[in-house]
N, C-alpha and C positions, 0 to 999 in steps of 0.2 A: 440376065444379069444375076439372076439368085445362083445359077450355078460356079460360074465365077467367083462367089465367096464363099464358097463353101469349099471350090477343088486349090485354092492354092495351098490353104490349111491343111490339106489330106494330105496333099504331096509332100509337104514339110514335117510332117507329123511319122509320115512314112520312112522318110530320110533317115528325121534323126532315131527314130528307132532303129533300121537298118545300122548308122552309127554306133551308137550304145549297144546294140549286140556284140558287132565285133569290135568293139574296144574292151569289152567283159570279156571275149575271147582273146583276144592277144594277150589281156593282164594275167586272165588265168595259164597259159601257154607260160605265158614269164613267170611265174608264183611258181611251177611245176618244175621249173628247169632251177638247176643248184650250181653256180658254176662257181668252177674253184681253180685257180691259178697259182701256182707253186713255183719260187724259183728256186734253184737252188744253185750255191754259189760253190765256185771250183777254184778259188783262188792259188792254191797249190798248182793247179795246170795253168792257169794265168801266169805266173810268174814264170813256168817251165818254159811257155811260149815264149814271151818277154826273154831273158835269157837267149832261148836258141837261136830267135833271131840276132838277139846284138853278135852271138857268136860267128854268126855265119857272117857278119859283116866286118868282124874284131880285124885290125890292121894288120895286129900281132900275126896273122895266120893265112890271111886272105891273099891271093894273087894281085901286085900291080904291077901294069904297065902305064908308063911315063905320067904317074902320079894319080893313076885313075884304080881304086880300087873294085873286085870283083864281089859282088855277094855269093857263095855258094860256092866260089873257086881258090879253093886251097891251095898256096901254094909249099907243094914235098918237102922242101930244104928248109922251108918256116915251119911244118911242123913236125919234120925231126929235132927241131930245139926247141920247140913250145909248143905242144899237142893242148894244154892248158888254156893257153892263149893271155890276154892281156886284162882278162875281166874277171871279175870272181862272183860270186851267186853265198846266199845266203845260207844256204844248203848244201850240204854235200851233194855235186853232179857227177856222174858219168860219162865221158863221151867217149863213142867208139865210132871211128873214123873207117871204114874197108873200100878199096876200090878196085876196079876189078884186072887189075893188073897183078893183085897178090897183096898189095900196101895194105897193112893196118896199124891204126893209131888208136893208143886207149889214156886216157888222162887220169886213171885208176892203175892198182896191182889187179890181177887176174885174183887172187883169190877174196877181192870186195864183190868182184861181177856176180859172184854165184846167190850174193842177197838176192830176195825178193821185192822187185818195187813197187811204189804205187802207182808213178805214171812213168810213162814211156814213150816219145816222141820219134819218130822217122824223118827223116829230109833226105831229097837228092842232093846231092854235090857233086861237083867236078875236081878233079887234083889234078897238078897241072907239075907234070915231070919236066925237065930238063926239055925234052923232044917233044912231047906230045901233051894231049889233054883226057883224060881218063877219069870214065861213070865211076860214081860209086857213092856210097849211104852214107849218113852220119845218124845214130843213133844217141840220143840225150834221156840218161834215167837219172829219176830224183828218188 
């Protein structure tokens, strides 16, 4: 019986030291480590985004059939008369339309393109001619 009172105390004794060591080692592990989290915000290409997509969906420009419009699918005849389209952006845009049939659309004069910008966006699109439906890019610079 003597020993009995003497080992449940060792063991516990044992424990929480085993404890208290690695908990002084995890704190110090954390005390040692520096972490540093940085956002940083892009609001200029947020809004570029914003923009490209309403563009790509704008009614002014997009292909429909029987009242269903297309995202992404241009249709030729709408933007031979409105390359622009129906929306307007806060900033001076760019948009250059090529597809690979030869078609290009630019919503600027050629001698603005040659600026240098800050952002510059790519999408695929489709233009959709009289007869057919044809690849091709849509380029947005702010």
């Amino acid at each position: 019986m003597k020993g009995q009172l003497h080992f449940a105390p060792e063991i516990m004794i044992k424990a929480l030291g085993f404890i208290f060591i690695a908990i002084t080692l995890i704190a110090t592990l954390f005390s040692l480590q520096q972490y540093s989290i940085t956002y940083e915000g892009r609001p200029e290409l947020r809004q570029l985004i914003d923009y490209s997509e309403n563009y790509l969906s704008s009614k002014c420009i997009t292909y429909e059939d029987h009242g269903t419009f297309f995202k992404g699918v241009f249709d030729k005849n709408k933007l031979d008369k409105n390359v622009g389209g129906c929306i307007t952006f806060s900033k001076p845009v760019t948009i250059i339309i090529k597809d690979q049939k030869g078609g290009s659309w630019s919503s600027r004069p050629a001698s603005s393109l040659l600026s240098l910008s800050s952002q510059r966006l790519t999408y695929p699109i489709v233009v959709k001619y009289s007869d057919q439906f044809v690849p091709g890019i849509m380029e947005v610079t702010i």
